[in-house]
C-alpha positions as a LaTeX table, in Angstrom:
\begin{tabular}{lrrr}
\hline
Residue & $x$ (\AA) & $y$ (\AA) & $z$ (\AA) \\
\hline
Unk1 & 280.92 & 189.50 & 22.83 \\
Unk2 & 281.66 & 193.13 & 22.62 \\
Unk3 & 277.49 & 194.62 & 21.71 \\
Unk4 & 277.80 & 198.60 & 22.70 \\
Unk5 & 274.28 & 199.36 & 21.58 \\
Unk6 & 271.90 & 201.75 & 23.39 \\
Unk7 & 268.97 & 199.89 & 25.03 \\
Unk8 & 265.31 & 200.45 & 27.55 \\
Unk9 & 266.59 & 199.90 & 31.20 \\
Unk10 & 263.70 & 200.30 & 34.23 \\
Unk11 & 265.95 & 200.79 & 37.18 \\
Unk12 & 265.13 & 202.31 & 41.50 \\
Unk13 & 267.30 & 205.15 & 41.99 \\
Unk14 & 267.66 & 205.25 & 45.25 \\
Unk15 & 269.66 & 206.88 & 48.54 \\
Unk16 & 272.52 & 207.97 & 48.48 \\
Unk17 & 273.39 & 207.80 & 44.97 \\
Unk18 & 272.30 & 204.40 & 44.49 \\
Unk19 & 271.28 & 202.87 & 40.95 \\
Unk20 & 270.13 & 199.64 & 40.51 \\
Unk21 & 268.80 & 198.20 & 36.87 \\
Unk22 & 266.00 & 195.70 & 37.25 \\
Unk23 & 265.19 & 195.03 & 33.30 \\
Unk24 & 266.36 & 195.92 & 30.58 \\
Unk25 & 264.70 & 195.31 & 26.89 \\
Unk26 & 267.45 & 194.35 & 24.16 \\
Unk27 & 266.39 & 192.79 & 20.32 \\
Unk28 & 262.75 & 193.14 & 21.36 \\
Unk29 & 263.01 & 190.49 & 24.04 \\
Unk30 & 262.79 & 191.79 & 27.88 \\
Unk31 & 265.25 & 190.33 & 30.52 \\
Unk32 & 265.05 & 190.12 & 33.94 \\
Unk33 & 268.24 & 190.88 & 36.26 \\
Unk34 & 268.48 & 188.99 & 38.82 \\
Unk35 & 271.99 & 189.79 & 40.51 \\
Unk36 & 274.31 & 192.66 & 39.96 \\
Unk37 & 277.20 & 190.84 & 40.31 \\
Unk38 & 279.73 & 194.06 & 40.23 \\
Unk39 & 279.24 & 197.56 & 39.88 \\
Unk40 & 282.11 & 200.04 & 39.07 \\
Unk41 & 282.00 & 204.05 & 38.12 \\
Unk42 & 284.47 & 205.41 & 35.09 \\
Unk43 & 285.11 & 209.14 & 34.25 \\
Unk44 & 285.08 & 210.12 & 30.93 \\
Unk45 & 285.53 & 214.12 & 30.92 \\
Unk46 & 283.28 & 215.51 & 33.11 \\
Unk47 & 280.68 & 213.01 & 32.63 \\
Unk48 & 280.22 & 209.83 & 35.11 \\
Unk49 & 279.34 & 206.60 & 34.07 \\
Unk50 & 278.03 & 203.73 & 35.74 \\
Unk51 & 278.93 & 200.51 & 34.91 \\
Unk52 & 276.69 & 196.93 & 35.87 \\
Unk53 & 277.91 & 193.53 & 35.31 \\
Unk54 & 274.54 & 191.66 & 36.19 \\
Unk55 & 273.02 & 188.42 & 35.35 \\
Unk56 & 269.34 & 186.77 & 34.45 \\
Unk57 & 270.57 & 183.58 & 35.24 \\
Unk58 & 272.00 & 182.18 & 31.99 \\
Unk59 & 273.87 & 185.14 & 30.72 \\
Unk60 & 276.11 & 187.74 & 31.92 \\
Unk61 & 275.89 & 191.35 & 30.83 \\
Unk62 & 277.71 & 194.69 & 31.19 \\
Unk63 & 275.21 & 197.92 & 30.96 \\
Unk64 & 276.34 & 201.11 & 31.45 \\
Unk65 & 274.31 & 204.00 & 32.32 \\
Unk66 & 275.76 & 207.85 & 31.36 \\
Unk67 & 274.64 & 210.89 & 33.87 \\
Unk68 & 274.78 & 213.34 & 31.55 \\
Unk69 & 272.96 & 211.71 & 28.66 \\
Unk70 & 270.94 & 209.54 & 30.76 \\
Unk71 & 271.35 & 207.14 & 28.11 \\
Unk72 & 271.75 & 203.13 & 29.33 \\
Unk73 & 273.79 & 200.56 & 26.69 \\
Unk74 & 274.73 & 197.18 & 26.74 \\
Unk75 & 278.46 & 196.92 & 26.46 \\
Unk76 & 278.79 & 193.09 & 25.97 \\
Unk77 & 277.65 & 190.07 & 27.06 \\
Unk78 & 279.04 & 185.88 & 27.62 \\
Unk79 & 276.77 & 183.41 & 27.29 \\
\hline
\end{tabular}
């Protein structure tokens, strides 16, 4: 289910370059992620973004994270 809204992520940004989201809050509710199962980068101008397919178990979801906004959205989700 295609979602594409913008939501809270607390992610490590660690070395080199490396991102990881660890929650995200979406609808009020806070999930936990518990594997990133893929991660991918896309190109869209100048501007990189990140891309996480990651699961809390149940669910899988796609966030995507944009360096030059610093904004994080979930793109979609399958329950």
């Amino acid at each position: 289910m295609d979602i594409g809204e913008t939501i809270s992520v607390v992610a490590s940004f660690g070395m080199p370059y490396k991102i990881k989201p660890v929650r995200f809050r979406w609808n009020g509710k806070l999930f936990e992620v518990k594997d990133i199962t893929y991660a991918w980068q896309t190109k869209e101008g100048q501007t990189k973004i990140y891309h996480f397919s990651i699961t809390n178990g149940k669910t899988l979801y796609e966030l995507s994270f944009d360096t030059v906004s610093l904004v994080w959205r979930l793109e979609r989700l399958e329950v």
